[in-house]
C-alpha positions as CSV (number, residue, x, y, z in Angstrom):
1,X,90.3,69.1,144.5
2,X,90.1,72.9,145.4
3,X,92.4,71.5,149.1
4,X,94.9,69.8,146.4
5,X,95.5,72.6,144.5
6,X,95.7,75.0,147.5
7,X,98.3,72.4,149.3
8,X,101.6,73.5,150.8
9,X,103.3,71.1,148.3
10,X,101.5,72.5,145.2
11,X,102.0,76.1,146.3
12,X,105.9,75.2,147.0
13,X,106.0,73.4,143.4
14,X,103.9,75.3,141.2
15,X,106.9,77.6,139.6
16,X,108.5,74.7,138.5
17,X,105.3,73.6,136.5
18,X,105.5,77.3,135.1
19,X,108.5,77.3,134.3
20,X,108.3,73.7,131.8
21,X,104.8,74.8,130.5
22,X,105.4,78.3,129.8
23,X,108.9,79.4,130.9
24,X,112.5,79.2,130.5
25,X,112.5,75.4,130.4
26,X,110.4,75.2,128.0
27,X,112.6,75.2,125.2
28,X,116.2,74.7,124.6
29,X,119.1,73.4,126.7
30,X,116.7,73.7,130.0
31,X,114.3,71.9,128.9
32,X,117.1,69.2,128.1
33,X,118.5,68.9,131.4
34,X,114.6,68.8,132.6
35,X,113.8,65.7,130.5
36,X,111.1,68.5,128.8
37,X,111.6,67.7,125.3
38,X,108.5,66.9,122.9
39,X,108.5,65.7,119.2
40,X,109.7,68.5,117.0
41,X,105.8,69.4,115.4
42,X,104.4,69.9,118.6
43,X,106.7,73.5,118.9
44,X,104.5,76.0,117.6
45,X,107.0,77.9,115.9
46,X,107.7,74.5,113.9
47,X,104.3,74.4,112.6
48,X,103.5,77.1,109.6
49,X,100.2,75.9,108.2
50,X,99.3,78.8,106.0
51,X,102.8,77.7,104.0
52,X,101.6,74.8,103.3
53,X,101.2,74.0,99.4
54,X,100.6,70.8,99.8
55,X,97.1,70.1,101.1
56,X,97.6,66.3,102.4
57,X,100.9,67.6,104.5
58,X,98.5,70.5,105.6
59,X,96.3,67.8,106.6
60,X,98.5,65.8,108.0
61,X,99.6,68.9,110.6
62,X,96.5,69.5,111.7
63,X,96.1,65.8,112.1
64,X,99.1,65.9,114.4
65,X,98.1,68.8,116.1
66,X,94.7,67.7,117.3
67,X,96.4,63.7,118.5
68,X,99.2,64.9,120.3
69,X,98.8,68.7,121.0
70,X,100.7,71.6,121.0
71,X,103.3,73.1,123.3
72,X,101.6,76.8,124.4
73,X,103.5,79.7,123.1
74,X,106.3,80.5,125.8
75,X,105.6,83.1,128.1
76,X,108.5,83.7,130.3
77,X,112.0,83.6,129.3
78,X,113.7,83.8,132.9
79,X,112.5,81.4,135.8
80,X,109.4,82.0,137.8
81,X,109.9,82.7,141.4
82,X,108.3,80.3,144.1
83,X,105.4,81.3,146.1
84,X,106.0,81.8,150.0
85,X,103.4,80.2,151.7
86,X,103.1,81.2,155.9
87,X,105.0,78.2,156.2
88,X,107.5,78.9,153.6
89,X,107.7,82.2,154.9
90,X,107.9,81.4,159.0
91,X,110.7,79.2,157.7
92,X,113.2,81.9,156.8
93,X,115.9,83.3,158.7
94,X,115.1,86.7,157.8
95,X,111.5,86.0,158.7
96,X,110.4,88.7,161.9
97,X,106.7,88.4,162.2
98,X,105.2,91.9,163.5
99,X,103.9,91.7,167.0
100,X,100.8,89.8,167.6
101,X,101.6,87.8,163.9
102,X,103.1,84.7,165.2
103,X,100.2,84.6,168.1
104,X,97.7,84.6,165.8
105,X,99.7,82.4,163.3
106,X,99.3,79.6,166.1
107,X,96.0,79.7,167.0
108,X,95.5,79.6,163.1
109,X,97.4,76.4,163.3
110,X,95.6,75.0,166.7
111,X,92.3,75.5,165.4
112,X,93.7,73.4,162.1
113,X,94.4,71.1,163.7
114,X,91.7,70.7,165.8
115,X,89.6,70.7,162.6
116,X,92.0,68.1,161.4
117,X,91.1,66.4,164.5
118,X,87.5,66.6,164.0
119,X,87.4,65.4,160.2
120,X,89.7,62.6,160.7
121,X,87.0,61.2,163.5
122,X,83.9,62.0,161.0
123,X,85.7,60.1,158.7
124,X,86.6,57.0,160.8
125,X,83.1,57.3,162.0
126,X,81.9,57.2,158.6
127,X,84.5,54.4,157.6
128,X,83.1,52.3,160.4
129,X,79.5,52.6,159.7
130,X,80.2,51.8,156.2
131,X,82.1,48.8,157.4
132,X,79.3,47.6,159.8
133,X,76.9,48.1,157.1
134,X,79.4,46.0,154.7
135,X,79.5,43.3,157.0
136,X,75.8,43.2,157.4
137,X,75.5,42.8,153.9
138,X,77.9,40.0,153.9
139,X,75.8,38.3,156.8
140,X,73.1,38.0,154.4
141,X,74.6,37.0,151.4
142,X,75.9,34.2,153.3
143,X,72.5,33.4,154.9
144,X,70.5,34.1,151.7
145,X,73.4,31.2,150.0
146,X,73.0,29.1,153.0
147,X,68.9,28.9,152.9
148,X,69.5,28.1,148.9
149,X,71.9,25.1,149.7
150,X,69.6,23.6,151.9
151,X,66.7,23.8,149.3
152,X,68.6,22.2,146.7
153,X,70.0,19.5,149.4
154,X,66.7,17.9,150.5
């Protein structure tokens, strides 16, 4: 989970989440053209449950509130900037690592990789002992069901 959320795609994307959650497209003609729109008593600003003075529609509300939710209040009325990642960042034009930066940015990425390398095997490894063991299991099954046949054949 923690690898998910600290991903080069969610760090590339996560403004945008900000920014229909809690920001500009929230509300609004943004939140139009981002297909962000929710039923109208979900809006917090649309929901005044100490003027209610009818105690079933207060009810009701609260009823709606705790099925569907409610949007959070909005936090940001401009758009949130993206995140540069060291690959977001290596990618720019204007990028100009400091000396001894982009050496030690590849050996970051070598030994990545290598550990990359070195899961990917565990796994497989793990995948194939799992497998064998599967198989096994099917072996006996199938001699187990075979010994049972030839009980109730004689």
């Amino acid at each position: 989970m923690r690898q998910a959320l600290e991903s080069e795609h969610v760090t590339r994307n996560l403004h945008n989440w900000i920014d229909l959650i809690f920001g500009d497209k929230q509300k609004g003609k943004k939140a139009f053209n981002a297909n962000n729109l929710f039923y109208p008593m979900t809006y917090e600003e649309n929901v005044k449950l100490d003027e209610c003075s009818n105690e079933f529609e207060k009810n009701a509300l609260e009823f709606q509130i705790q099925g569907f939710g409610q949007i959070p209040k909005q936090l940001f009325n401009e758009s949130h900037p993206q995140s540069y990642t060291r690959k977001l960042l290596i990618n720019q034009p204007s990028f100009k690592p400091s000396e001894g930066v982009e050496e030690a940015l590849k050996k970051e990425v070598e030994e990545l990789t290598e550990e990359m390398r070195k899961t990917k095997r565990k796994y497989e490894d793990n995948m194939n002992k799992q497998l064998k063991e599967f198989k096994v299991t099917i072996d006996n099954y199938a001699l187990i069901d075979n010994k049972r046949k030839k009980k109730f054949e004689r």
